[in-house]
N, C-alpha and C positions, 0 to 999 in steps of 0.2 A: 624514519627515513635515513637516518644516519645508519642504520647496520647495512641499508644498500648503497649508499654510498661510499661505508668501505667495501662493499665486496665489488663493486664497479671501479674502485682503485685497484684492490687486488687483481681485477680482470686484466685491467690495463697493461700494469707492470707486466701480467704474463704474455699479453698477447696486447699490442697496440691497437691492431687495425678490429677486434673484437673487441673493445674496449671501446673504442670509438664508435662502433656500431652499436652498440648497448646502450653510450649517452645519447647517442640521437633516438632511440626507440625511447625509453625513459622522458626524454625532455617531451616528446609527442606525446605521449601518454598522462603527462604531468602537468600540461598546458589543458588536456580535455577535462582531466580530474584531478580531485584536491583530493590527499590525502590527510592522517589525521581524524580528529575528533569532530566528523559531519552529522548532521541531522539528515540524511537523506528523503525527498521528498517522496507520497506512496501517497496512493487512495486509500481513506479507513476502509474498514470492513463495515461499521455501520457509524452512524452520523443521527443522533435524534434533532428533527426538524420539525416539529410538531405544527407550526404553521402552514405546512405546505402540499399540498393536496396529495392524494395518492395517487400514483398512475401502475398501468399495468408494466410489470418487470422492477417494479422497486422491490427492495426486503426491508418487512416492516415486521414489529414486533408488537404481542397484543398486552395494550392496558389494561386493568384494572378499573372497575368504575369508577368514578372520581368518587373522593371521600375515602376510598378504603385506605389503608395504610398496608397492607400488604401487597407485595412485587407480584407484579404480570408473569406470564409466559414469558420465559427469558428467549427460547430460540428463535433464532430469523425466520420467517415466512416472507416467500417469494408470492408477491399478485400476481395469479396468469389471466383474471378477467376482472373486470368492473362492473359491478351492477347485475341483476336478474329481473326480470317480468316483476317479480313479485318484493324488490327490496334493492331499486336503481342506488342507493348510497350503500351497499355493501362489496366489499371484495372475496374474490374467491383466491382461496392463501394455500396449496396443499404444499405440505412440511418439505423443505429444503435438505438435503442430505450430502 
C-alpha cells in the first residue's frame, strides 16, 4: 500500500482537488476491503462428507470397496436422479464435464 500512497502524494502535489478526490475514493474502497495478505473466503470445489446422504444435484466421487487400498475414480460425478424400480439406494451419476 505504500507505492499508492506515494503516488496519491504525487497526485496531490500535481493537482489538489484530484488528489483529494482519489483519497476519498481509496478510503471507500479501503473501509469495504482489506488489502494485504487475506485468505479470501470461496466455496471448495469438493468437500468429502462421507456421513451425509446423497441427494440429487451433489458431485460425488466413486469409492473403492472398502478394503482395497487402491484409489476410486478421481473425477466428480453430478446425481441427476436417485433410486430406480430395481435398486431405490443407488444414484444415477453421468460424467460431469
Amino acid at each position: 500500500m505504500s507505492r499508492l500512497t506515494e503516488l496519491l502524494r504525487q497526485a496531490h502535489k500535481a493537482d489538489p482537488q484530484l488528489g483529494a478526490d482519489l483519497e476519498a475514493e481509496i478510503a471507500a474502497l479501503t473501509k469495504r476491503r482489506t488489502f494485504g495478505l487475506v485468505f479470501e473466503q470461496h466455496q471448495p470445489e469438493a468437500v468429502e462428507l462421507p456421513g451425509r446422504p446423497v441427494r440429487r444435484g451433489d458431485k460425488v466421487r466413486v469409492l473403492p470397496p472398502r478394503g482395497e487400498t487402491q484409489t476410486g475414480d478421481q473425477p466428480l460425478w453430478r446425481v441427476t436422479r436417485i433410486g430406480t424400480p430395481r435398486s431405490p439406494r443407488s444414484a444415477l451419476c453421468p460424467p460431469t464435464t
